[in-house]
MMTF fields as JSON, N, C-alpha, C and O atoms, coordinates in Angstrom:
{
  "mmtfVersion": "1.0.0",
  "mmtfProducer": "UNKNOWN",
  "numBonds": 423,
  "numAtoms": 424,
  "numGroups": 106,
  "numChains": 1,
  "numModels": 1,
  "chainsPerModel": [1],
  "groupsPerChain": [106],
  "chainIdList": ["A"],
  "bondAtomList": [4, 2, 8, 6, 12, 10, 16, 14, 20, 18, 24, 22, 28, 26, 32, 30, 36, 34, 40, 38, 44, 42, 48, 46, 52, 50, 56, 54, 60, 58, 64, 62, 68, 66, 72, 70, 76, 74, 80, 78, 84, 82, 88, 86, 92, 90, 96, 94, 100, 98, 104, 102, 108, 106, 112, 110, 116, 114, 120, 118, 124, 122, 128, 126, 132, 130, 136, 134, 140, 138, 144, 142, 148, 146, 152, 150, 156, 154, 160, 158, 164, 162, 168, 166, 172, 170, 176, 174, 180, 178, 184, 182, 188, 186, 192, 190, 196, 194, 200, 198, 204, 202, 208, 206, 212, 210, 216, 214, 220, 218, 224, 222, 228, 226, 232, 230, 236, 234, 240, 238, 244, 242, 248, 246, 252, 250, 256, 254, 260, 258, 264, 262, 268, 266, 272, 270, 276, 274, 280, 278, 284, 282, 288, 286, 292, 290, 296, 294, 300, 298, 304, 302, 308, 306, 312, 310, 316, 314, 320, 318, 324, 322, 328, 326, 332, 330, 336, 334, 340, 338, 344, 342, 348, 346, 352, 350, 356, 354, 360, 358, 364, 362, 368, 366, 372, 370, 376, 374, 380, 378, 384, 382, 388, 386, 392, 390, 396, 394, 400, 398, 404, 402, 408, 406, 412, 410, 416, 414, 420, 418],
  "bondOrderList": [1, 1, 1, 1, 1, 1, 1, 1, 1, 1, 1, 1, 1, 1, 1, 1, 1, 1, 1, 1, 1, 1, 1, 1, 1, 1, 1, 1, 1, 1, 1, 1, 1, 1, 1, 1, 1, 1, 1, 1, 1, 1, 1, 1, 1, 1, 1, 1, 1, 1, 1, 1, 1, 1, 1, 1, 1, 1, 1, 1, 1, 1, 1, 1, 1, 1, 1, 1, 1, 1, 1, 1, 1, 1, 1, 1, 1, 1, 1, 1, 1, 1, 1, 1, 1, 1, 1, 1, 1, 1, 1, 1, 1, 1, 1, 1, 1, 1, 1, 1, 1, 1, 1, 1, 1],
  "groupList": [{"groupName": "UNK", "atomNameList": ["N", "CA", "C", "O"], "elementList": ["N", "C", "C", "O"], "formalChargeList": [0, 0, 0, 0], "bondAtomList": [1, 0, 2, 1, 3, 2], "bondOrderList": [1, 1, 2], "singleLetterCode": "X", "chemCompType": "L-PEPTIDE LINKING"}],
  "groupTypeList": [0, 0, 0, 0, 0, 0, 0, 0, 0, 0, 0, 0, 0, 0, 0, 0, 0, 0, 0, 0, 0, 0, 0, 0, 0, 0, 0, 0, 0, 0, 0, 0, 0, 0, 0, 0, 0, 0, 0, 0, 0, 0, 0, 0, 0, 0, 0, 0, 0, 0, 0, 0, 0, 0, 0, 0, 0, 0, 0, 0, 0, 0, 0, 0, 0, 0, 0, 0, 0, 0, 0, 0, 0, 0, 0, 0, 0, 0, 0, 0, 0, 0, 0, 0, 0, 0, 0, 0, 0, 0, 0, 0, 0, 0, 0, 0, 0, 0, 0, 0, 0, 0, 0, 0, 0, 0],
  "groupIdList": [1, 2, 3, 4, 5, 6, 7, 8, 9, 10, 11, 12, 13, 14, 15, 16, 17, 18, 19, 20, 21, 22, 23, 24, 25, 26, 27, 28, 29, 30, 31, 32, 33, 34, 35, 36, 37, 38, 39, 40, 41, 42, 43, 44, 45, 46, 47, 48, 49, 50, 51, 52, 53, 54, 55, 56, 57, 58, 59, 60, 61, 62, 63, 64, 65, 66, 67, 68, 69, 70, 71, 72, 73, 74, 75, 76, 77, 78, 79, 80, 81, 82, 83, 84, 85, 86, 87, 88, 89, 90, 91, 92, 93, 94, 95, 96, 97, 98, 99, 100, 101, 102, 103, 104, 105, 106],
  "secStructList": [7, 7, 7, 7, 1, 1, 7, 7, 7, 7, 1, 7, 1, 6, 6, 6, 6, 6, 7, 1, 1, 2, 2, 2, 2, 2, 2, 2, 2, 6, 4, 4, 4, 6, 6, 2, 2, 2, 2, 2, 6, 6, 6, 7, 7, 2, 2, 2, 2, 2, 2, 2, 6, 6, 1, 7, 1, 6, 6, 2, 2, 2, 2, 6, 6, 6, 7, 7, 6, 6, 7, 7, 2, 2, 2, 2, 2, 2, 2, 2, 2, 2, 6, 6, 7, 7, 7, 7, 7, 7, 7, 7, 7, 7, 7, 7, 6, 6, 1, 7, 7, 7, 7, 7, 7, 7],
  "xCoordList": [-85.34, -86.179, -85.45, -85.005, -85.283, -84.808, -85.438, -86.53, -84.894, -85.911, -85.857, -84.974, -86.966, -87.693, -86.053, -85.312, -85.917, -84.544, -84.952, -84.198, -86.156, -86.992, -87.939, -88.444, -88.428, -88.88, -90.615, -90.436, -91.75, -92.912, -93.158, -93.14, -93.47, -93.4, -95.396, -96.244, -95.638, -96.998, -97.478, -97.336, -98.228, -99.397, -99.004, -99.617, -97.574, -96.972, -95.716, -95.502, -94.841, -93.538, -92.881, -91.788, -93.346, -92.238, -92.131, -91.047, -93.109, -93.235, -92.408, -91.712, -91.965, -91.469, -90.122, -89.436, -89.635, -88.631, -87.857, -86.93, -88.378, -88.529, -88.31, -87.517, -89.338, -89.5, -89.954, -91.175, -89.541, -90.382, -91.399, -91.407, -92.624, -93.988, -94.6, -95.136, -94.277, -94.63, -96.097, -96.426, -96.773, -97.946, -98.341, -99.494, -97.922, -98.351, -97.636, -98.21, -96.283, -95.529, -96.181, -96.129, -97.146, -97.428, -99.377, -100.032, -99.552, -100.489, -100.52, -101.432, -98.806, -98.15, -98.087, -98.894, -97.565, -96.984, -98.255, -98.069, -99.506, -100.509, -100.886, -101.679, -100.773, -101.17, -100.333, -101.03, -98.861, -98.446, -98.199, -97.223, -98.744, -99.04, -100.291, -100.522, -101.15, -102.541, -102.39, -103.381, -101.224, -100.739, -100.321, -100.887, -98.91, -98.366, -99.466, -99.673, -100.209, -101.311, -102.172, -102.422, -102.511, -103.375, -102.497, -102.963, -101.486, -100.241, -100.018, -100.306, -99.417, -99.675, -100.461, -100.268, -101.449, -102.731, -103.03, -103.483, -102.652, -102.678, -101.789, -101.908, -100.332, -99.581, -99.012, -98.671, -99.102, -98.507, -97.049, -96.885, -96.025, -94.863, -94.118, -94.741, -93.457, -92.903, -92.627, -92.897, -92.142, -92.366, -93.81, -94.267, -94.478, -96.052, -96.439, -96.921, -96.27, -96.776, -96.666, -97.574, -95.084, -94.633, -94.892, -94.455, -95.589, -95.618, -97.305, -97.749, -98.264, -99.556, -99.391, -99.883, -98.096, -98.429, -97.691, -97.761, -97.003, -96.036, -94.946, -94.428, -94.757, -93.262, -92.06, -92.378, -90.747, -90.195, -89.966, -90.379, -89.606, -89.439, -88.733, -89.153, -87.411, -86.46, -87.501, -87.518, -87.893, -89.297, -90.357, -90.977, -90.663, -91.747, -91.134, -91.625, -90.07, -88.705, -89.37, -90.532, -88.006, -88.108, -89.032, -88.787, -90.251, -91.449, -91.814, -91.915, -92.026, -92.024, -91.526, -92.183, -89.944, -89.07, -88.967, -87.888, -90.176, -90.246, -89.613, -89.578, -89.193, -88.33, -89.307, -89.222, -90.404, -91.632, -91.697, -92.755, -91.054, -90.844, -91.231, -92.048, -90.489, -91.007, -92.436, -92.598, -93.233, -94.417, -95.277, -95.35, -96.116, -97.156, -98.126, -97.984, -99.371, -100.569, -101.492, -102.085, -101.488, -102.261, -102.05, -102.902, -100.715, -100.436, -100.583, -100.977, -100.245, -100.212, -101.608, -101.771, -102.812, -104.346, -104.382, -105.188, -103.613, -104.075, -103.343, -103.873, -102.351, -101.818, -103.237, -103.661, -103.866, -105.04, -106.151, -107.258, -106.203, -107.706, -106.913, -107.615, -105.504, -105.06, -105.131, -105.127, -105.187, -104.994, -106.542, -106.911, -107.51, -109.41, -109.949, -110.815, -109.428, -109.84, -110.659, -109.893, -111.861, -112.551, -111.634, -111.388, -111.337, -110.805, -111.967, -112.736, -112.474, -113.163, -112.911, -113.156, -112.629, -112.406, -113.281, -114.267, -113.5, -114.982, -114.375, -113.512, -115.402, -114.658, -115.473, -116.573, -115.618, -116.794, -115.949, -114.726, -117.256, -116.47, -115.842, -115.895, -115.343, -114.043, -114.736, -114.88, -115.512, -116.318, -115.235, -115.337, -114.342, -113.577, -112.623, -111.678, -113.393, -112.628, -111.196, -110.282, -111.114, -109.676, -108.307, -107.285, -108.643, -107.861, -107.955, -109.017, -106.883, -106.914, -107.244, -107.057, -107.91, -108.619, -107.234, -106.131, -107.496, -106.507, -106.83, -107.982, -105.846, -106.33, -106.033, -104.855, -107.141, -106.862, -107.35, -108.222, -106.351, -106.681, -107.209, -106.746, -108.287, -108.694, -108.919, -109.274],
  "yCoordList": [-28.688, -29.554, -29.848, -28.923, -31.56, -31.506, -31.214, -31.47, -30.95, -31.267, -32.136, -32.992, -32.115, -33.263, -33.587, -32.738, -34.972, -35.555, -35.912, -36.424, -35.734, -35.838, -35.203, -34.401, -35.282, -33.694, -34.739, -35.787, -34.567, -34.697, -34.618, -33.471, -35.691, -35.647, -35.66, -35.708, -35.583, -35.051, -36.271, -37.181, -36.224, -37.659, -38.673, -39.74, -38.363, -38.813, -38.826, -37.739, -39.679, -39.706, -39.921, -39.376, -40.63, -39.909, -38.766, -38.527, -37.647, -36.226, -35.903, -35.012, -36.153, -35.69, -35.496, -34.503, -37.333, -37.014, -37.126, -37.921, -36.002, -35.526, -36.535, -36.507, -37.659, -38.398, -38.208, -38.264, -38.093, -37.753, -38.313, -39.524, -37.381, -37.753, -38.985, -40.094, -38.299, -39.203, -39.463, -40.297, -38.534, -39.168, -40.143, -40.475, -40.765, -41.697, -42.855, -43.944, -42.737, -43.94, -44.006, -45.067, -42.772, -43.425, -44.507, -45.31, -43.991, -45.501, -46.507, -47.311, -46.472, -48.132, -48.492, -49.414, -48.251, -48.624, -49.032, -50.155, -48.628, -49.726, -50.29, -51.12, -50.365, -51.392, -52.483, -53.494, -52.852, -53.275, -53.781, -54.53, -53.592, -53.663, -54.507, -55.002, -54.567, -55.795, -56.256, -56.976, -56.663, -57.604, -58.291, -59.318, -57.597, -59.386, -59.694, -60.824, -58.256, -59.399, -60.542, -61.697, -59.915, -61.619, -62.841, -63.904, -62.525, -63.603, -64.22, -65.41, -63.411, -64.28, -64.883, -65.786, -64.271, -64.765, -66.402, -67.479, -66.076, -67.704, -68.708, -69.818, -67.953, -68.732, -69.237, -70.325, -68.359, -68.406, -67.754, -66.982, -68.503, -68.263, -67.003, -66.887, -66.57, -65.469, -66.112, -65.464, -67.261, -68.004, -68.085, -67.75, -68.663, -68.888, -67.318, -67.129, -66.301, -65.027, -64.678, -64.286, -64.922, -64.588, -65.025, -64.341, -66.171, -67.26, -66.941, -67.009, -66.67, -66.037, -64.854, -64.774, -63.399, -62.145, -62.028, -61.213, -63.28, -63.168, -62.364, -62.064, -62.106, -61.779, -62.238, -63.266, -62.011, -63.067, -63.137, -62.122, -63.747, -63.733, -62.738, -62.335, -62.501, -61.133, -59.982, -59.0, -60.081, -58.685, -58.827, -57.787, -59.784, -60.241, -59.628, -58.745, -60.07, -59.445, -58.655, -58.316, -58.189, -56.491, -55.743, -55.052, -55.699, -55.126, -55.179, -54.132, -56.612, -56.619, -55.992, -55.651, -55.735, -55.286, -53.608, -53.017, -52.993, -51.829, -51.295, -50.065, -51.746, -50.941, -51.683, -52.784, -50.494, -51.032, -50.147, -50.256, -49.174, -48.111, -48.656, -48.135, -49.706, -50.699, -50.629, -50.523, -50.678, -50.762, -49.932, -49.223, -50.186, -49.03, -49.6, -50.619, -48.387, -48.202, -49.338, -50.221, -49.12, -49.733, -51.232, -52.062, -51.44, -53.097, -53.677, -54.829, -52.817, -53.617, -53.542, -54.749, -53.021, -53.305, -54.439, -55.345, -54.446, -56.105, -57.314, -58.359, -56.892, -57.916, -58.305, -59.457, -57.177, -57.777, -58.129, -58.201, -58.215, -58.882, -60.191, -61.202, -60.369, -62.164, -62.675, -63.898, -61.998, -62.717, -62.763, -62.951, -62.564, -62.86, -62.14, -62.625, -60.333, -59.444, -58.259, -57.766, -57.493, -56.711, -55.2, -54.537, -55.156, -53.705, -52.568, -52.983, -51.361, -50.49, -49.265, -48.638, -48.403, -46.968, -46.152, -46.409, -44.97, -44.3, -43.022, -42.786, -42.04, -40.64, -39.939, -40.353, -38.881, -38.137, -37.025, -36.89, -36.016, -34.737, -35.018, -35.98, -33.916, -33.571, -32.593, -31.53, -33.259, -32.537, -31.631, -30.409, -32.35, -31.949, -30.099, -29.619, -29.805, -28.33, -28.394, -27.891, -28.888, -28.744, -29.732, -29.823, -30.601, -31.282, -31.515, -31.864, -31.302, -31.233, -32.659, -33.59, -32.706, -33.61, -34.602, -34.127, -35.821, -36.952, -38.227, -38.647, -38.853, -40.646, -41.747, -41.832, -42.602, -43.461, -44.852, -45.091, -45.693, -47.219, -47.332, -46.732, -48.265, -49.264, -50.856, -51.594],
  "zCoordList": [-278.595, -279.411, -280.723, -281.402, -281.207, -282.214, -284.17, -284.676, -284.434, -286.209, -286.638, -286.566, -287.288, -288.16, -289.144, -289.64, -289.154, -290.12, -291.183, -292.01, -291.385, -292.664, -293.117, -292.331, -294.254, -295.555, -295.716, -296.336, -295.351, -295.761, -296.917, -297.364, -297.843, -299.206, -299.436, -298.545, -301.265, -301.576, -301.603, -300.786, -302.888, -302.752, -303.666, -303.672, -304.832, -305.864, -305.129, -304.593, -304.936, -304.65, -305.8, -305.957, -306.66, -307.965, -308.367, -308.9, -308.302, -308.375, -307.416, -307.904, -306.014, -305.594, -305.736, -305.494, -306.459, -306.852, -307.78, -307.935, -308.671, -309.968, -310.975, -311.917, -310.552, -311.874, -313.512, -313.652, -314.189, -315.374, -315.858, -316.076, -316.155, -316.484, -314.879, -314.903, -313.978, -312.985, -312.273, -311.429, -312.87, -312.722, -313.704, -313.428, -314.732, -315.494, -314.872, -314.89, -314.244, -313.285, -312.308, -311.686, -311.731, -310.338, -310.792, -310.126, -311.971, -312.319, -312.868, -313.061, -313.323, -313.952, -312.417, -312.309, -311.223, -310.415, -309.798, -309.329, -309.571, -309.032, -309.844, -309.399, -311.092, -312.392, -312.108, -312.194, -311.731, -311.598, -310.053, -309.997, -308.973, -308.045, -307.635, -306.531, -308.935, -308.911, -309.474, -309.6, -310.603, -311.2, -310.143, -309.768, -309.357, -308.909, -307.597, -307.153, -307.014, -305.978, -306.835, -306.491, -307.948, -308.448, -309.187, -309.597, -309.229, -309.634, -308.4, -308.276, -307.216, -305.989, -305.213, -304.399, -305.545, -304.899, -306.006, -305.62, -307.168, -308.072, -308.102, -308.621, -307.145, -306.877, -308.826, -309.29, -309.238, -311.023, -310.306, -309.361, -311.297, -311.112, -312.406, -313.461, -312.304, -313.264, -314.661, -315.672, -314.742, -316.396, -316.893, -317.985, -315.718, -316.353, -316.723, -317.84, -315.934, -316.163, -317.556, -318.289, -317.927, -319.023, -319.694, -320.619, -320.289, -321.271, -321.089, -322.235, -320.285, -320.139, -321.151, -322.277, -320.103, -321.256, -322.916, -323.836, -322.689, -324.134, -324.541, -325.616, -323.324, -323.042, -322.451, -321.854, -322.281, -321.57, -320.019, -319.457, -319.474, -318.241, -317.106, -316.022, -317.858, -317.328, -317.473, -316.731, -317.939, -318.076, -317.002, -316.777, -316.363, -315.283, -314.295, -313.592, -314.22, -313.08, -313.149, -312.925, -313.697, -313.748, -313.3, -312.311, -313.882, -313.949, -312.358, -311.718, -311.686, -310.588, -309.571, -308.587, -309.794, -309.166, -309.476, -309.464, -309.735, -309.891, -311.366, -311.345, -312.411, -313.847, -314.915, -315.46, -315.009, -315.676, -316.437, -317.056, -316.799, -317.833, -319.442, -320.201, -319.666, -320.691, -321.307, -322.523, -320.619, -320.523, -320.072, -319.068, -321.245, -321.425, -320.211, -319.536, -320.159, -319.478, -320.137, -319.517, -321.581, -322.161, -322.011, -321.693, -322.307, -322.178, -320.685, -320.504, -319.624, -318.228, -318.505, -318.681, -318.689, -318.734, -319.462, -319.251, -320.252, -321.157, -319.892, -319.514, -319.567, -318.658, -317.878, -317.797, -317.342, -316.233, -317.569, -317.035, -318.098, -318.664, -319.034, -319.055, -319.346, -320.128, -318.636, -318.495, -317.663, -315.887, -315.526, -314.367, -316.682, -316.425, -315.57, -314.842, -315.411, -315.102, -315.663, -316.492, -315.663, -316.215, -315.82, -314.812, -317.247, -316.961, -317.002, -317.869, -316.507, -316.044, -316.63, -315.599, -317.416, -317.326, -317.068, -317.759, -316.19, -316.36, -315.809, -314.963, -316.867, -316.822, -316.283, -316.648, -315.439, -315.11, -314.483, -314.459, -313.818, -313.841, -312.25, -311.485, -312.194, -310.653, -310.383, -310.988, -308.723, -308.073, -306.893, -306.783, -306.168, -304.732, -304.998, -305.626, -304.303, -304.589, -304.229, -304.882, -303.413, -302.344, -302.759, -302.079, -304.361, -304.622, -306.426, -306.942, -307.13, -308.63, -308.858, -308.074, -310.382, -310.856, -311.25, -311.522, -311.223, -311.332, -311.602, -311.713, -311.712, -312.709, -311.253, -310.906, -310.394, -309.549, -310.279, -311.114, -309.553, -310.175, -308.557, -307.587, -308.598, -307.664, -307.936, -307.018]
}
């Protein structure tokens, strides 16, 4: 029987691989992940984006293309409200025994 040629990773793959502060990358990375679905879904092009968030364009890239380090939590939330989205925060307690308390975007 042969072995597995690959290693089962957790629920953060930047944690896995050893990103720094990677749980705060792994909620830029769906912050930025419902950015470009409602950019594509508007069919807005990466200048308009930019000229929407007031930044420049090589930065739309980028950001897109995963090197969003740049950018804060706080500002990709402003990105979705200048794109006429209700941002949400809501804190409450962590009921699930079997799993540590944590930050999800939906």
């Amino acid at each position: 029987m042969r072995k597995k040629g690959y290693e089962l990773g957790g629920r953060n793959v930047f944690e896995d691989l050893g990103v720094p502060n990677a749980d705060e990358h792994v909620i830029k990375a769906q912050l930025v992940f419902k950015i470009d679905t409602i950019l594509k879904r508007r069919h807005l092009t990466q200048r308009e984006a930019a000229a929407l968030f007031g930044v420049r364009q090589p930065d739309i890239s980028k950001m897109l293309r995963g090197a969003f380090r740049q950018f804060s939590v706080e500002r990709l939330l402003r990105f979705l409200v200048k794109l006429d989205h209700d941002v949400d925060i809501v804190v409450r307690p962590h009921r699930a025994k079997t799993s540590a308390a944590a930050v999800h975007v939906s």
